[in-house]
C-alpha positions in Angstrom: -2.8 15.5 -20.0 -6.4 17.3 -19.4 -5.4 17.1 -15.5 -2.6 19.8 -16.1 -4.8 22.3 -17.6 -4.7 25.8 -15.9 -8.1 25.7 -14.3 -8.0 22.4 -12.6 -10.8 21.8 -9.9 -9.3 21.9 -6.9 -11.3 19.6 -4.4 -12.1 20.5 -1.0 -12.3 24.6 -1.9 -15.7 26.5 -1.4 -15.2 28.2 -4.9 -17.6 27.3 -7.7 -16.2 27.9 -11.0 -18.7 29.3 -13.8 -18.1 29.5 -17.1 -19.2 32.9 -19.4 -20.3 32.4 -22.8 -21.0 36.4 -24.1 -20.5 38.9 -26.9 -17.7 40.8 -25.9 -15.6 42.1 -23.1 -17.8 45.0 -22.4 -20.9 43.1 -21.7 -18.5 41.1 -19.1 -17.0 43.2 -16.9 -20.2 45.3 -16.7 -22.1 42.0 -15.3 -19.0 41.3 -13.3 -18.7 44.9 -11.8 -22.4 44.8 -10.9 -22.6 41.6 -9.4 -19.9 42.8 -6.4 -22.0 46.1 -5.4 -24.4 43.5 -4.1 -24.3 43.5 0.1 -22.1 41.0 1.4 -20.2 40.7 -1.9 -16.7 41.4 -2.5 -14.4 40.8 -5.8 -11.2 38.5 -4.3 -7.8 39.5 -5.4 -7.3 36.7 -8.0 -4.9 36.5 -11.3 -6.5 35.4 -13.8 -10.5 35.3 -13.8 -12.7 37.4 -11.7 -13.3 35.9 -8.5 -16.4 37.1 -6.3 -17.3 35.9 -2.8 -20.7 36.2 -1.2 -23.1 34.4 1.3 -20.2 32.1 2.2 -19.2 30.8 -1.3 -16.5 31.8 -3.7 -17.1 32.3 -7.3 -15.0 32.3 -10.4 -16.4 33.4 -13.5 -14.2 32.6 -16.7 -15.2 34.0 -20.1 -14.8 32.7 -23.4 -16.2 34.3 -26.4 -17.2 31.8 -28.8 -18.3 28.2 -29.2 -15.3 26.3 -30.3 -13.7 28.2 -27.2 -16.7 27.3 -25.1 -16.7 23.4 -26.1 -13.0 23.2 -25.4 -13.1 25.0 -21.9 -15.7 22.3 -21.4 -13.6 19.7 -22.2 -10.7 20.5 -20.2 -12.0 22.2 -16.6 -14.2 21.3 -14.3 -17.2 23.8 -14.4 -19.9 24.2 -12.6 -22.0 26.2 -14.3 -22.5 27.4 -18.0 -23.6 31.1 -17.9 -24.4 31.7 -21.8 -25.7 35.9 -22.6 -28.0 36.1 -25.0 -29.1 39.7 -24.1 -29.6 41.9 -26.7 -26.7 43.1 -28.6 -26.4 44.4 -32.4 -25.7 41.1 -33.9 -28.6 39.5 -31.4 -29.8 36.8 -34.4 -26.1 36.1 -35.4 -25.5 35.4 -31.4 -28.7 33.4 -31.3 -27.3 31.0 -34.2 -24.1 30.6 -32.3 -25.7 29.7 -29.3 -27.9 27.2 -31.2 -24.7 25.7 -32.4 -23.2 25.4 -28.8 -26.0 23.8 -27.5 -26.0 21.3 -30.8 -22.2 20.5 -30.1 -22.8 20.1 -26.4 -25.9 17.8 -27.5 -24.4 15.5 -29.6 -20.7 14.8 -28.6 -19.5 11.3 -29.5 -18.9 10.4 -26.2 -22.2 10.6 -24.1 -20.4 10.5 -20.7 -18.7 14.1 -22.2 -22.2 15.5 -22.4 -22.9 18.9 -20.7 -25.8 18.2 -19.0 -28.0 21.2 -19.8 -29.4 21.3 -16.1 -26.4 23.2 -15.6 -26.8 25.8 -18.0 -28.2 29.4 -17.3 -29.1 31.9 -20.4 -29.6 35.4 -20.2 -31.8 37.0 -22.3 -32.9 40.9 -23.4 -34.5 42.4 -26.3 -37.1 44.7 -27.8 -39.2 42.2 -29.4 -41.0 40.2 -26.6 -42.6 37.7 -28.6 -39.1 36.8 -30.1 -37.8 36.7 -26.7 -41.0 34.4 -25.6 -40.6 32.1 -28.7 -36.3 31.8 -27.8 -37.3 30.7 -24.4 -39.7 28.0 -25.7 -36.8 26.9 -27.7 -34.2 26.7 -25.0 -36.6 25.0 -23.3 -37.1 22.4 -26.0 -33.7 21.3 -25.9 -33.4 21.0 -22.1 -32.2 24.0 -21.1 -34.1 24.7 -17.9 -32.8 28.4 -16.4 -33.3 31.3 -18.5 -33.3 34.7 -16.4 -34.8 37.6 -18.5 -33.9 41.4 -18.1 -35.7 44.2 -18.6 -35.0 46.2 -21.7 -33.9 49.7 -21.6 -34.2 51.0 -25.6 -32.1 53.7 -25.1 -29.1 51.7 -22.9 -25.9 50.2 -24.7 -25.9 46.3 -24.4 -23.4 46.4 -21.8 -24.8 49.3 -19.5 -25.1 49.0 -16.0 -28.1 46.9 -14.1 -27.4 46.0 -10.5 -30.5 44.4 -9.7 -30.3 42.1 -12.5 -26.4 41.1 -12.0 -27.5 40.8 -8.3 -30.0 38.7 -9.1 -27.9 36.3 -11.6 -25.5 35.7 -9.2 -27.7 34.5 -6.5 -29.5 32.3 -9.0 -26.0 30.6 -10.0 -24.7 30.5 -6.2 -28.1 28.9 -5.3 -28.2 26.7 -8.5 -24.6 25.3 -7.6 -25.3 24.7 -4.1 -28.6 22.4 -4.2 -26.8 19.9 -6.5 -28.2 16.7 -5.2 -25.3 14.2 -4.5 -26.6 10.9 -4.1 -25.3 7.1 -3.7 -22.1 6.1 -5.6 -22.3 2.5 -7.3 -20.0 0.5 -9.2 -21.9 -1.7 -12.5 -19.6 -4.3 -13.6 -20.8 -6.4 -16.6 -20.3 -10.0 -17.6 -17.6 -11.3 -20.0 -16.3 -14.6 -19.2 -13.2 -15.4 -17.1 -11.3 -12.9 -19.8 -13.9 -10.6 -18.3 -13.3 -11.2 -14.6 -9.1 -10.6 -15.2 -10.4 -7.4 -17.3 -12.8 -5.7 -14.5 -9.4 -6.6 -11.8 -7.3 -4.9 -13.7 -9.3 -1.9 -14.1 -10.4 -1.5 -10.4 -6.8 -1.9 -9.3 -6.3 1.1 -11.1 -9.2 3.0 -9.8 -7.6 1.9 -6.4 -4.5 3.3 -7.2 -6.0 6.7 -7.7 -7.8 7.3 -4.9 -6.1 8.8 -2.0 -8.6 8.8 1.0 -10.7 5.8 0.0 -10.8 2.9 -2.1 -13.1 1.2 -4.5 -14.4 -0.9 -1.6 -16.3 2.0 -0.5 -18.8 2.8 -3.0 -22.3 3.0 -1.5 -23.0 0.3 -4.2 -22.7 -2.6 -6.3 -24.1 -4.2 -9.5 -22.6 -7.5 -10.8 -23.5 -9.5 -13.6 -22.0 -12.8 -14.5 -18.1 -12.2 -14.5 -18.5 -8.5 -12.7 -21.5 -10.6 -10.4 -18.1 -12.6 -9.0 -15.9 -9.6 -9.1 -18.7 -7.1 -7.3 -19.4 -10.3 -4.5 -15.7 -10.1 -3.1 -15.4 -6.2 -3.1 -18.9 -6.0 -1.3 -17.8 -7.8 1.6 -14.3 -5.9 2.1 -11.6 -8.1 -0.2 -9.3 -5.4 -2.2 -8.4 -5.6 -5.5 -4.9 -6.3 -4.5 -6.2 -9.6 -2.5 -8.4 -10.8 -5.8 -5.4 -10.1 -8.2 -2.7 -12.1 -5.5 -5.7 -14.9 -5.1 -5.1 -15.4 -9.3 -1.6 -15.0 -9.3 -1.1 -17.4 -6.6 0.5 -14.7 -4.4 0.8 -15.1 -0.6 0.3 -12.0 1.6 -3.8 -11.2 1.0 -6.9 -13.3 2.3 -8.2 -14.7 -0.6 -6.8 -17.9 -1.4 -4.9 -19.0 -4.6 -8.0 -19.3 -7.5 -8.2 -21.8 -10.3 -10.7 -20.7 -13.2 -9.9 -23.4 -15.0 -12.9 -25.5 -16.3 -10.9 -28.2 -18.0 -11.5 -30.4 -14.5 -13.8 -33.3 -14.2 -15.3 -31.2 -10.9 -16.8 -28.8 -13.4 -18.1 -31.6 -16.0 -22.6 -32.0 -15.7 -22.4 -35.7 -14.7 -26.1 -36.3 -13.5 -27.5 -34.0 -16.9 -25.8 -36.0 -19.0 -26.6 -39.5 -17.4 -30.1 -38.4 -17.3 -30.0 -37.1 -21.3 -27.7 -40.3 -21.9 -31.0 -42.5 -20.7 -33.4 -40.1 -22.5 -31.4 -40.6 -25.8 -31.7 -44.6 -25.2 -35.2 -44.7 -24.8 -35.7 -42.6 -28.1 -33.2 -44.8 -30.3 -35.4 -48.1 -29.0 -38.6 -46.6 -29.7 -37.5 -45.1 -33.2 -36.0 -49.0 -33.6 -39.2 -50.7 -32.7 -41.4 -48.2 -34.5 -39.4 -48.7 -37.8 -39.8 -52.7 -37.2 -43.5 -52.1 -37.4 -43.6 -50.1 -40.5 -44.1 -46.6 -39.1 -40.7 -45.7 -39.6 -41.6 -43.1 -42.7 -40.3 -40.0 -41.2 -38.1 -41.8 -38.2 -34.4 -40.9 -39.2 -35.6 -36.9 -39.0 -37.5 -37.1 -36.0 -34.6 -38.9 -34.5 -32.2 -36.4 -35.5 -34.2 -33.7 -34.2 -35.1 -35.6 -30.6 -31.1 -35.8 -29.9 -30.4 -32.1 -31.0 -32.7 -31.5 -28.4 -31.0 -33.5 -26.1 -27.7 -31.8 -26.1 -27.0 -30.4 -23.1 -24.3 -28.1 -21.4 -21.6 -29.5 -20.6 -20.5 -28.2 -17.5 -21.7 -26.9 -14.1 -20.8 -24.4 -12.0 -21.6 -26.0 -8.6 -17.8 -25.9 -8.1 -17.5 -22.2 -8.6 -20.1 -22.0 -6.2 -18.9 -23.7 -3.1 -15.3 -21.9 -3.9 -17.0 -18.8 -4.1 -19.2 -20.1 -0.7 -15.8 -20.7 1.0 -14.4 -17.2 0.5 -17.1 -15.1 1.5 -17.5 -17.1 4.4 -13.6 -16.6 6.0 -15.1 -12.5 6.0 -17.4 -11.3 8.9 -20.6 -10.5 6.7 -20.4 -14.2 5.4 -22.3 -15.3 2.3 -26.1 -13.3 3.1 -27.1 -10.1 1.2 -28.7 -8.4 4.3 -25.5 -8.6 6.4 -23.3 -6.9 4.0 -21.8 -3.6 4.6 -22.8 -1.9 1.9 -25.5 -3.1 -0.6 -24.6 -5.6 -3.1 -26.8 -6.7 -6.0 -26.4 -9.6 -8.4 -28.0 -10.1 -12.0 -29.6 -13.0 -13.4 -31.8 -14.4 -16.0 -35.0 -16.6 -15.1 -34.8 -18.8 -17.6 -38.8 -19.6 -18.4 -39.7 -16.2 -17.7 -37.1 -14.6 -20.2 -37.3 -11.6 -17.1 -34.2 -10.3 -15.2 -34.2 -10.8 -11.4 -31.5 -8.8 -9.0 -31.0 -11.0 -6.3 -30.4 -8.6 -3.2 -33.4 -6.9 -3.5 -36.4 -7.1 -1.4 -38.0 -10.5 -2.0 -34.8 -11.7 -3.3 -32.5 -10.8 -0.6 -32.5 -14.4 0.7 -30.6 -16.3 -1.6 -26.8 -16.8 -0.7 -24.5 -14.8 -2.5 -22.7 -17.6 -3.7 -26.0 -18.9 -5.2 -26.9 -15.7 -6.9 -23.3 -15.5 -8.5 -23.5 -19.0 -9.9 -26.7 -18.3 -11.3 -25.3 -15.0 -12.9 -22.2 -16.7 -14.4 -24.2 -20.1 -15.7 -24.0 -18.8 -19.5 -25.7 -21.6 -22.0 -24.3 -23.7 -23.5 -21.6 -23.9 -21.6 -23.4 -24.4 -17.9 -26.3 -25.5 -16.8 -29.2 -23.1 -15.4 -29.0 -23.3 -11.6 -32.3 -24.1 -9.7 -33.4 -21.4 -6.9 -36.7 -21.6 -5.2 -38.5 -23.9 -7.7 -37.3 -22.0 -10.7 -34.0 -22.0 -13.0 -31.9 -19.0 -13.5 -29.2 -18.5 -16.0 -26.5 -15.6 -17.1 -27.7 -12.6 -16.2 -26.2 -10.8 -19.7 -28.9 -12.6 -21.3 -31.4 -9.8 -20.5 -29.4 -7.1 -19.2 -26.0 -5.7 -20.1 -25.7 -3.4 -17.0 -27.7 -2.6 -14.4 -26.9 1.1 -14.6 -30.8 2.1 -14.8 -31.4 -0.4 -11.4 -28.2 2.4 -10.1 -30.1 5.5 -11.3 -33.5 3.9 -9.6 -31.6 4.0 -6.2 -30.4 7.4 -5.6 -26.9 6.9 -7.6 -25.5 10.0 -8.8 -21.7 8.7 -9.5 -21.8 5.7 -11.6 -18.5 3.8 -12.4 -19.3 1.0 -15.3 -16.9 -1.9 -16.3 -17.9 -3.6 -19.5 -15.2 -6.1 -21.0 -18.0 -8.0 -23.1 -17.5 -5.6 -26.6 -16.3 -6.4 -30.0 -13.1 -6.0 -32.0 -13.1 -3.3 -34.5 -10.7 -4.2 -37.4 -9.6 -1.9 -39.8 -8.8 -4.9 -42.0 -11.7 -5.7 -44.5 -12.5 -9.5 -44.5 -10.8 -10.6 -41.2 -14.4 -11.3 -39.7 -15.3 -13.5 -42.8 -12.0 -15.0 -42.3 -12.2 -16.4 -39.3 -13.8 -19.2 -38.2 -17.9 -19.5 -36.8 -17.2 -19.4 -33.4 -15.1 -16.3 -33.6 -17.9 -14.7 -35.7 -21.0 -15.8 -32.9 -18.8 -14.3 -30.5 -18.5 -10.9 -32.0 -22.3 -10.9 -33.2 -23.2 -12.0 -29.2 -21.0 -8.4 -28.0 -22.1 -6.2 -30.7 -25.6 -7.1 -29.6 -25.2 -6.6 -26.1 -22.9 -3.8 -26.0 -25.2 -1.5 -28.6 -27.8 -2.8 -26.1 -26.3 -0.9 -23.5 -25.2 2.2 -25.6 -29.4 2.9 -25.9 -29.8 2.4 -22.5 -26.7 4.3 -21.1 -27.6 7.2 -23.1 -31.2 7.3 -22.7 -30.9 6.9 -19.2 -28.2 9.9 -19.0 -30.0 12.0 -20.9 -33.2 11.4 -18.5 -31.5 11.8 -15.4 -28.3 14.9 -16.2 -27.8 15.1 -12.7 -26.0 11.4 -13.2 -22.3 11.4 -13.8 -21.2 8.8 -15.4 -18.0 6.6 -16.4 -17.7 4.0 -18.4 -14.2 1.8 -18.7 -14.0 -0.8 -21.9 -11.0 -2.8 -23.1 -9.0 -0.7 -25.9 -9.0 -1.7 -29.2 -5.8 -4.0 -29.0 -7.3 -5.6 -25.8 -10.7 -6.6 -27.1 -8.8 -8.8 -29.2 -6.9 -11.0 -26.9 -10.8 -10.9 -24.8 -12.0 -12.2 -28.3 -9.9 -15.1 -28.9 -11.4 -17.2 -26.0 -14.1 -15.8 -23.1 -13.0 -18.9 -21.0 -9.7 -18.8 -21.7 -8.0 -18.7 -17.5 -4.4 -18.4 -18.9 -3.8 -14.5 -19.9 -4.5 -12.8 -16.8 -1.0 -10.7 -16.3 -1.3 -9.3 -19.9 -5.3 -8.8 -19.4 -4.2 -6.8 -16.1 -1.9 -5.4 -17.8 -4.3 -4.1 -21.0 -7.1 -3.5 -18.6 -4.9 -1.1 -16.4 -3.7 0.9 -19.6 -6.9 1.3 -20.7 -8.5 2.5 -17.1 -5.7 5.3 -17.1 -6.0 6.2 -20.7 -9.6 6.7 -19.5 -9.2 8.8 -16.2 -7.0 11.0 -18.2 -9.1 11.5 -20.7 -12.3 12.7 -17.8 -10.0 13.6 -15.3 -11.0 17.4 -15.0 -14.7 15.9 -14.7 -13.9 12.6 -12.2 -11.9 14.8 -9.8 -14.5 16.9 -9.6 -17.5 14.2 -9.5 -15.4 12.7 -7.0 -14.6 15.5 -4.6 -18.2 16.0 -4.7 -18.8 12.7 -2.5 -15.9 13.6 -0.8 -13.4 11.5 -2.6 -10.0 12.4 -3.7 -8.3 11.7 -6.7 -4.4 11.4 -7.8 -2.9 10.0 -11.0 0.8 9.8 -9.9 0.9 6.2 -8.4 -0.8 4.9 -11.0 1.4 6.5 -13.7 4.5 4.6 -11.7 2.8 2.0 -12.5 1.7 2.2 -16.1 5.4 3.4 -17.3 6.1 -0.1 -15.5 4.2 -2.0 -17.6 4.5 -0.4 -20.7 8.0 -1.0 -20.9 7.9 -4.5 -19.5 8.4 -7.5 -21.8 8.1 -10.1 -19.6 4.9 -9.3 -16.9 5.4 -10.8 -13.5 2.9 -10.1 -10.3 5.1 -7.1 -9.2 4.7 -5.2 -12.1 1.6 -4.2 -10.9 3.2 -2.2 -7.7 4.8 0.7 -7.6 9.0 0.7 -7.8 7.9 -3.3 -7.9 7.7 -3.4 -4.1 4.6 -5.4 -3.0 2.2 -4.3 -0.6 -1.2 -5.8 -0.8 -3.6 -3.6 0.2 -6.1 -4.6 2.9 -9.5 -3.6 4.7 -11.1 -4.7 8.2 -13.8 -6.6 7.4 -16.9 -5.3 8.7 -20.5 -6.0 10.0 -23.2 -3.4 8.8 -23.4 -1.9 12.2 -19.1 -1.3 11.8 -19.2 0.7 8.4 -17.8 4.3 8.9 -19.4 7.3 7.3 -18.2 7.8 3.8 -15.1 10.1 4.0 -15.9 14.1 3.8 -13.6 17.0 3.1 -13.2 19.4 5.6 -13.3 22.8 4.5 
């Protein structure tokens, strides 16, 4: 797995690891060798790669020599830097085409979140021909490469000859370049999906929380909910674990949050007062239909009747009862059920439904509204609920204008971005199983693609706009998004949705790992696999899930946190070095 490769980041270490992309050995050591004549530079004894420390920092410089070897290196280490020579050599236009087709694979990898961002990359550049030189840098610069470092060219000097100044000075550009990363906020965006969607983002932040070592899930800086992920992101935000929200489903004693029914199949949740007022509304228009087609203006009655009760449907249910549950809960912690008293900040998505405009309750002139209130207007998704009324307007599911509030992250200093989106389609590699199935199935699936493509754009807009951003985004496999599929509402699944949702979360972190650790150790967070892989061989070779599946050897411990007022919350944890 990519966390067992050689190079692995180790978090906590001064070192900064660069990575070389050159011509050939010679041109290597000769930078190398220079760069460790500089004062207060020495070359560390070291096995494999060259390791120089100076002003404080350590630095390893790995080379590679080509781009496949480059784009793999990439994909399995932590790097912080991409040092990429372009200085003049025989083959100089040969070397400038395989750069170009580095900085085109970099570009356009299939996953976005694997991206190099190209604020990280430094070229080096030489030559006899300054106006070739002068039109390479307006290329780089087209692409997004922003540090290019030129050196003076010496016509008579091999490519590889000696220049101490110049190494000196790339080495202090590098060390500097490392060192002002800006680390910013962390924030958690979880998206809407239905009840399916609520088990989905539980089972995937249980994972998360089984992986970190030194903190948990609970302390991210910040937190974006919409529908389902607007209930999920409400309980975190005021100190309940993922272990107390799973134990809460399951009907598990040991946690704080008491045993949860999302079951809508109870008169509670039925829209009583809409429908008697739309019941009324419906017998007024059949007597004035009846009386106008007594007088004779009854021509076009039957269509205008048909089309006044269409318009008369309403949803069926309400969600005051999710509400008052939801009220209850957040009330039993010490920040209770207001925004502004939260420990850390805690956002909620919703849809005005006149204005067609998303509002995030939390913010300033927002920050008002209970929790619970925000939430139920989040997760009141037409037709199924009712909009919810809040200061004189109505407000409905927030995943009607916004997937994720990732960009709202971005706009507020976050630099580590952790995205749960359950609401995406099923795939099929079986022509005609779509046109098979039945209408609702097919609205279902045309409602995800939509709003799931509608986050692609934005995700990778906003990523390629802000490269300092690392982000990571967990989804339902394949095999998952079709149980998710078969019913949003459906509150029965939610051991083998923990289960799928788990699976998929690991599947994920090992696929980034070499990046996440990294990302991670940067805001001083630590990150270990081997719990969770206790775990995962657990339920992967369990037929029959039960609530202890989900802990390691089976033994239960529920994880729990103090819960906190603003003025209790501890500094965010920090690696001492």
């Amino acid at each position: 797995m990519t966390r067992n490769v050689p190079c692995q980041y180790e978090p906590g270490r001064k070192r900064q690891r660069i990575l070389y992309v050159g011509s050939g050995i010679e041109s290597f050591e000769s930078l190398v060798t220079d760069m460790v004549t500089g004062p207060r530079t020495t070359r560390l004894p070291s096995e494999l790669y060259p390791v120089i420390s100076t002003r404080g920092r350590e630095v390893e410089v790995i080379p590679v020599w080509d781009t496949r070897g480059a784009t793999d290196a990439l994909r399995s280490a932590y790097v912080n830097l991409l040092l990429v020579d372009l200085r003049w050599c025989d083959d100089f236009e040969t070397r400038v085409a395989d750069v170009r087709k580095l900085l085109r694979a970099l570009d356009h990898a299939e996953d976005v979140e694997q991206r190099y961002g190209f604020h990280r990359i430094v070229v080096l550049i030489s030559g006899p021909d300054a106006s070739r030189l002068d039109d390479l840098v307006i290329e780089l610069g087209a692409v997004g490469v922003r540090h290019v470092l030129r050196q003076d060219f010496e016509p008579d000097a091999l490519p590889w000859s000696s220049d101490p100044a110049f190494a000196h000075r790339v080495l202090g550009y590098c060390v500097d370049l490392t060192a002002s990363r800006h680390v910013g906020k962390t924030a958690i965006c979880a998206s809407g999906g239905g009840i399916t969607g609520i088990y989905f983002e539980m089972g995937v932040l249980k994972c998360i929380d089984d992986c970190l070592t030194n903190c948990s899930v609970n302390d991210f800086n910040m937190m974006f909910g919409i529908s389902a992920g607007a209930v999920v992101t409400s309980l975190l935000s005021v100190g309940y674990t993922p272990d107390e929200l799973l134990a809460g489903i399951a009907g598990v004693p040991g946690g704080r949050v008491p045993p949860l029914s999302l079951s809508l199949l109870r008169l509670s949740h039925f829209n009583h007062e809409d429908m008697r007022w739309r019941l009324r509304s419906a017998a007024q228009t059949g007597i004035r239909a009846f009386w106008d087609a007594l007088r004779g203006r009854g021509g076009d009655t039957a269509d205008a009747l048909f089309l006044e009760y269409t318009s008369l449907v309403g949803a069926p249910f309400h969600s005051a009862e999710f509400e008052s549950m939801l009220r209850r809960i957040l009330e039993l912690s010490g920040s209770g059920n207001d925004f502004r008293n939260l420990p850390i900040e805690l956002f909620v998505g919703a849809s005005d439904q006149d204005a067609r405009s998303h509002v995030l309750f939390g913010s300033d002139g927002y920050d008002h509204v209970p929790i619970s209130k925000a939430v139920q207007a989040s997760l009141s998704v037409n037709p199924a609920f009712s909009s919810v009324p809040i200061d004189g307007r109505y407000y409905e599911d927030g995943a009607i204008t916004r997937t994720s509030n990732f960009v709202e992250a971005i706009k507020r200093d976050a630099t580590l971005i952790i995205t749960l989106d359950p609401f995406v389609p099923y795939v099929s590699k079986l022509p005609g199983l779509a046109h098979r199935r039945g209408v609702l199935y097919n609205i279902d699936q045309y409602i995800r693609t939509i709003s799931f493509t509608r986050f692609e754009r934005a995700r990778s807009g906003a990523l390629r706009k802000n490269p300092e951003v690392s982000s990571y985004t967990f989804l339902p496999s394949n095999t998952l998004r079709r149980l998710l599929s078969t019913n949003p509402m459906d509150h029965r699944p939610y051991l083998e949705i923990w289960r799928g949702a788990y699976l998929s979360a690991l599947q994920r972190i090992d696929q980034l790992c070499h990046r996440l650790r990294g990302d991670l150790a940067q805001q001083g967070m630590l990150l270990d696999t081997s719990l969770a892989e206790l775990v995962a061989e657990q339920l992967r070779t369990t037929p029959n899930l039960c609530f202890e599946d989900f802990f390691p050897e089976r033994q239960v411990e529920i994880a729990k946190r103090e819960f906190m007022r603003p003025s209790q919350v501890p500094p965010p944890p920090v690696l001492v070095h």
